[in-house]
C-alpha positions, 0 to 999 in steps of 0.5 A, spaced: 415 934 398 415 942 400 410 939 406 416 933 408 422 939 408 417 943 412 416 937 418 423 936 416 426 942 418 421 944 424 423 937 428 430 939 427 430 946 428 426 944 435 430 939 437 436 943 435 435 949 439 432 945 445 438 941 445 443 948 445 439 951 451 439 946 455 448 944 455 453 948 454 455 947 447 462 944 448 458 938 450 454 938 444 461 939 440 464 934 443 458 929 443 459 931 436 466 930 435 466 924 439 460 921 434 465 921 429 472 920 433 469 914 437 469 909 431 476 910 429 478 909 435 475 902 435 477 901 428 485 903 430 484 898 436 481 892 433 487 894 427 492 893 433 489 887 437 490 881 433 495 877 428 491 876 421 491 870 417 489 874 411 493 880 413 499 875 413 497 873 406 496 879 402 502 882 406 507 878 403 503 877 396 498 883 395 499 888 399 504 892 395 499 890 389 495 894 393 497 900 395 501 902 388 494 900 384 491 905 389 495 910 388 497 910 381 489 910 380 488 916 384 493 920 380 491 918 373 484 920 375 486 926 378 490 929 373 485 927 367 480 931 370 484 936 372 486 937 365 478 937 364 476 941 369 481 946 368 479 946 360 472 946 360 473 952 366 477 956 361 472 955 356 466 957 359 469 963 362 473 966 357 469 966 350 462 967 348 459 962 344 453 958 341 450 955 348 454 957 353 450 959 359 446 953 358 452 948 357 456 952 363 450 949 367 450 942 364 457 941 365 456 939 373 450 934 371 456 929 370 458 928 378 450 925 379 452 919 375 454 913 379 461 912 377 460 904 378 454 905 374 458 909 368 463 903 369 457 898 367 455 902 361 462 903 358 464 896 359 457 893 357 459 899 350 466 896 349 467 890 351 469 885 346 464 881 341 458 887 344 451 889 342 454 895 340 460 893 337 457 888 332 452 894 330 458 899 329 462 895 326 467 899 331 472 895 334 473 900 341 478 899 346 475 896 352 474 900 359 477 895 364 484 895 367 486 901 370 487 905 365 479 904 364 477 906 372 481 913 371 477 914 364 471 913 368 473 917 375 475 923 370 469 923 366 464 923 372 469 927 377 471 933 374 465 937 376 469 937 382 475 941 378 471 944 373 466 948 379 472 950 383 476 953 377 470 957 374 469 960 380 476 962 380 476 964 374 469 968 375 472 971 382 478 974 379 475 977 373 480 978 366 483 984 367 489 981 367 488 976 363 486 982 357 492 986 360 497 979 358 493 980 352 494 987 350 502 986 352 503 982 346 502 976 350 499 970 346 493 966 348 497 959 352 501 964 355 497 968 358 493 962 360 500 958 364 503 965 367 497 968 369 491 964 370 493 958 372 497 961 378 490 964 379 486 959 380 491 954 381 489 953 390 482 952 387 484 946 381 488 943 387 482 942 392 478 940 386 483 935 384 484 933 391 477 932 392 478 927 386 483 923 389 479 923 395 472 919 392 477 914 387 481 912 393 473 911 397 471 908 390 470 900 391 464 899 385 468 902 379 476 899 382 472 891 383 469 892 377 474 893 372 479 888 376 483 893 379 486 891 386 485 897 390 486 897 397 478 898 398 477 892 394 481 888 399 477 891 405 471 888 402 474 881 400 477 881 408 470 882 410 465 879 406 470 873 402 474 872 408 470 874 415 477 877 417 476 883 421 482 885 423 485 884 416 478 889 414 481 894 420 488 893 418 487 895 411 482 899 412 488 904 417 492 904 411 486 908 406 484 912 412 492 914 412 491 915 404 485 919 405 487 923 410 493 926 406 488 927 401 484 931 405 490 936 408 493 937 401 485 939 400 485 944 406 492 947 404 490 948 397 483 951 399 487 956 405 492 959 400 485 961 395 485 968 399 493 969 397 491 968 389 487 975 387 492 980 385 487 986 388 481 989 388 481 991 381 482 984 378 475 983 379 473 988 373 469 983 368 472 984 361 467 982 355 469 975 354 471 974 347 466 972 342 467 966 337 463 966 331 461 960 326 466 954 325 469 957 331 463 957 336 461 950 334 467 947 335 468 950 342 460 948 343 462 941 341 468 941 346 464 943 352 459 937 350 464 932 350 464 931 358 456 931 358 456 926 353 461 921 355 459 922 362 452 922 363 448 922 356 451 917 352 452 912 359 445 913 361 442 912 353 445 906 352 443 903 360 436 905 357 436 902 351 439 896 354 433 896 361 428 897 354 430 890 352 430 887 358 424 884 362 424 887 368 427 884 375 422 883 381 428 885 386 427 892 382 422 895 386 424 892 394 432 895 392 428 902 391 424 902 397 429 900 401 433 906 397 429 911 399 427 909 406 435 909 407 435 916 404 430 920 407 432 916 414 438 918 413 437 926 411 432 927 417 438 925 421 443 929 417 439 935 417 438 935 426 446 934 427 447 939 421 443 944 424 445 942 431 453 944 428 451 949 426 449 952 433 454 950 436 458 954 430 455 960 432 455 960 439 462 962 439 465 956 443 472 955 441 471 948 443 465 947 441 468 949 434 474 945 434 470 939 435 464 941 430 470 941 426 473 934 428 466 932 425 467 934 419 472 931 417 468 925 416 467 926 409 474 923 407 473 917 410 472 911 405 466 908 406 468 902 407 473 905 412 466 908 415 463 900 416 469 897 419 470 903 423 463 902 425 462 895 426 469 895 430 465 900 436 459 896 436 463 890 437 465 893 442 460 896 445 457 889 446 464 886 450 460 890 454 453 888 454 456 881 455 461 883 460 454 887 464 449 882 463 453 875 462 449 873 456 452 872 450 449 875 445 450 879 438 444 884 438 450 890 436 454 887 431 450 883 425 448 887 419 442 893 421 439 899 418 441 902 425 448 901 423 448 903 417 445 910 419 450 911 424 455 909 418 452 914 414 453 919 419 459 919 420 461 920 414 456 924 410 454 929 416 458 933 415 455 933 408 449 938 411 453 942 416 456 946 411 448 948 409 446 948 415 452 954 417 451 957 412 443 958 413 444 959 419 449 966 419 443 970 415 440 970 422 443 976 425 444 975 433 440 983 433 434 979 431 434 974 437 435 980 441 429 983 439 424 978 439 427 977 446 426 984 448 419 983 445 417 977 450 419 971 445 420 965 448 426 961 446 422 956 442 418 962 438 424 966 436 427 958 432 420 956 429 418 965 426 425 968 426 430 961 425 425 956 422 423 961 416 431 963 414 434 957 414 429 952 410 431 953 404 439 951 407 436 945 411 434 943 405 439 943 401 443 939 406 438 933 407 438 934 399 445 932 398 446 927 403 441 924 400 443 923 394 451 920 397 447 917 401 443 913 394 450 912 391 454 909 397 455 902 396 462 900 399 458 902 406 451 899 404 455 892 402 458 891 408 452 893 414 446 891 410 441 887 413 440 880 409 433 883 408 435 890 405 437 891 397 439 898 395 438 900 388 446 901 388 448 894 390 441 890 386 445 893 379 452 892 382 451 884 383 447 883 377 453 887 374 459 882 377 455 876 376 456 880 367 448 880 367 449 887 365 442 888 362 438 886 369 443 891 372 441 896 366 434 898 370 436 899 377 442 903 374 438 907 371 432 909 376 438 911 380 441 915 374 434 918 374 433 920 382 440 923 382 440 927 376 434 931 377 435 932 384 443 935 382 440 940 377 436 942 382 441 943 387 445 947 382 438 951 380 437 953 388 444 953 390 449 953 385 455 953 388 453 947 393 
């Protein structure tokens, strides 16, 4: 591993470099603002081109369906794991007890479980006349319907809320809250007039993030037989071979995610108004809970873990345990894999190339670099179509040039694929890659420079050795959305190339849940290590 990271970040660092000596970095900005523009583009004009059957049908029948589904769901989801974000936050930063620094570090593991898969665990648990059911003796609401979705979304999106909460938290210290306190203040009163006003920008965009992932999400909604306007987008283009009805939808949830997106953004520029000065950030002792005190609070911080990771993940184990295994398990991981690390490679080389265009100072190569990050609110299923919609395009005029009519460019192909991944995930790496990417002080460029150092030098012994833990950590994380993403999968695939994530969701939609059990739960086993590492090396990545 440490030796393909290495090959990794050498070939991106030279490529990166290579590419910012030789243009002006509003070029490279722009390209890169166009890898993502472009495609949107075309799905905005393949959305305008024509009238659609489909469309035409679920426009009269569906599409408010649709659209109120989508966002009743979002706002469930948001608020339930805000209220649990925000607590177990409030837990972990304000009291001491039994397990605490262990269990503050747990709580983010939750985020690595695929939310489809969780779905499966959950349904295959509740459902009525099931395994668990009969041994038990318990007769368990079923997870299903929306109400079940939000439950799902709420368990393994918190982190989301939690993370950016204790943050804040942590960063504004106690000292108001001890100063509420002494003032005769009681505990929920101090927590609603001067906490949450605090860390209320970051609980926002936490939340925001939330609503962002539910409105991408396609798994989990077709599952548990919510009708989201994701759902729609896939059964336009796969059940009903519309495009056009695709673009249409696929517009309207790019307009949803957008909007998410800004409410994100302003609640994350408003965190620098939040402190009330300097002095707040002085630590207090956090209060110190004993005996029957300190277990329930250790009990309530194991919660989420347990009903979002452990206990979905043991019943997927004991479930793969009593299954013969499928032959299709070990294509879906190679094909897994190799759609991962091909991905991360090219993640990390435009990561580091943003990251270059960032540092040049370049306003618009900076306002483009920024247009490209952007991508990370786009669905999935949005991402596919957008694709799709510019390579057919793009061989319009192939056709038009050479007079053949062919469809080299708009068949299922991992090259599409790659591209959709992309769109969407580079801005994944970009983060990483600029943080990295700063420790490099420009004094050091001069001086090696001054000292007769060639370009290339100054990247591969000064650049290279500062920004690989950085890169990384960018090729780390987009690799893991990269293994989780299924809408984007489903739609651009090659017949030929299965993925863990759709092997287990087409056994999970045919009801063969015990098959689905063991594809379901390499992914969980490939995801959370590398979550955990992450948190170890980076833990605010």
């Amino acid at each position: 591993m440490a030796a393909i990271t290495n090959s990794i970040g050498n070939r991106a660092a030279f490529a990166a470099g290579g590419i910012l000596r030789r243009l002006d970095p509003a070029v490279v900005g722009t390209i890169l603002a166009a890898f993502f523009a472009l495609p949107i583009i075309a799905l905005i004009a393949l959305a305008l081109s024509g009238d659609s059957e489909y469309l035409d049908h679920i426009a009269s029948t569906r599409l408010a369906e649709f659209s109120i589904k989508s966002t009743k769901l979002a706002i469930m989801s948001g608020a339930l794991a805000a209220l649990i974000g925000v607590g177990c936050a409030w837990l972990v930063t304000r009291y001491e007890f039994a397990g605490r620094r262990a269990l503050s570090w747990l709580l983010i593991l939750p985020l690595a479980m695929p939310g489809y898969v969780a779905a499966y665990s959950w349904y295959a648990i509740t459902a009525p006349g099931s395994k668990f059911e009969a041994a038990s003796g318990w007769d368990l609401p079923t997870v299903s319907g929306i109400s079940g979705a939000a439950f799902i979304f709420a368990l393994t999106l918190y982190p989301y809320v939690y993370l950016l909460s204790r943050n804040a938290m942590e960063a504004h210290g106690r000292l108001s809250w001890d100063i509420a306190r002494s003032l005769g203040a009681g505990p929920w009163r101090a927590f609603r007039q001067i906490t949450l006003p605090l860390i209320w920008p970051a609980a926002a965009a936490g939340t925001a993030l939330v609503i962002m992932e539910v409105l991408a999400d396609y798994g989990v909604a077709d599952f548990l037989g919510v009708s989201t306007l994701t759902v729609g987008i896939v059964r336009a283009w796969s059940s009903f071979s519309d495009p056009a009805a695709a673009a249409q939808l696929a517009v309207l949830l790019l307009f949803g995610a957008l909007l998410a997106l800004g409410a994100e953004r302003t609640a994350r520029g408003r965190r620098q108004f939040a402190s009330t000065g300097a002095s707040d950030t002085q630590l207090s002792p956090r209060s110190q809970l004993t005996g029957w005190r300190s277990a329930v609070a250790a009990g309530l911080a194991m919660l989420p873990i347990a009903f979002g990771l452990l206990i979905p993940a043991g019943n997927l184990a004991w479930l793969a345990i009593n299954t013969r295994p499928s032959d299709s398990v070990l294509p879906a991981l190679q094909g897994t894999l190799l759609l991962a690390i091909g991905s991360a490679v090219l993640a990390v080389f435009l990561g580091l190339t943003a990251a270059y265009v960032l540092r040049s100072g370049n306003r618009v190569a900076r306002a483009s670099v920024r247009v490209l990050q952007a991508g990370y609110a786009v669905p999935g299923a949005v991402a596919a179509i957008a694709i799709l919609s510019a390579l057919a395009i793009g061989q319009s005029v192939l056709n038009a040039l050479s007079g053949a009519q062919a469809a080299i460019l708009t068949g299922g192909s991992i090259i599409a694929l790659l591209l959709a991944y992309q769109s969407r995930f580079a801005a994944v790496a970009i983060l990483p890659s600029e943080a990295a990417l700063m420790k490099v002080r420009p004094e050091l460029d001069e001086a090696a420079r001054s000292l007769g150092a060639s370009p290339m030098r100054v990247v591969t012994k000064i650049h290279l050795p500062l920004v690989l833990t950085g890169l990384a950590t960018a090729g780390l994380l987009v690799a893991i959305e990269v293994m989780k993403e299924l809408p984007a999968t489903m739609i651009l695939r090659p017949f030929s190339l299965d993925t863990l994530a759709v092997t287990a969701h087409h056994y999970a939609s045919d009801e063969r849940l015990a098959q689905a059990a063991l594809p379901a739960l390499i992914l969980i086993a490939i995801c959370v290590p590398a979550t955990a590492l992450l948190n170890l090396v980076r833990p605010n990545a």
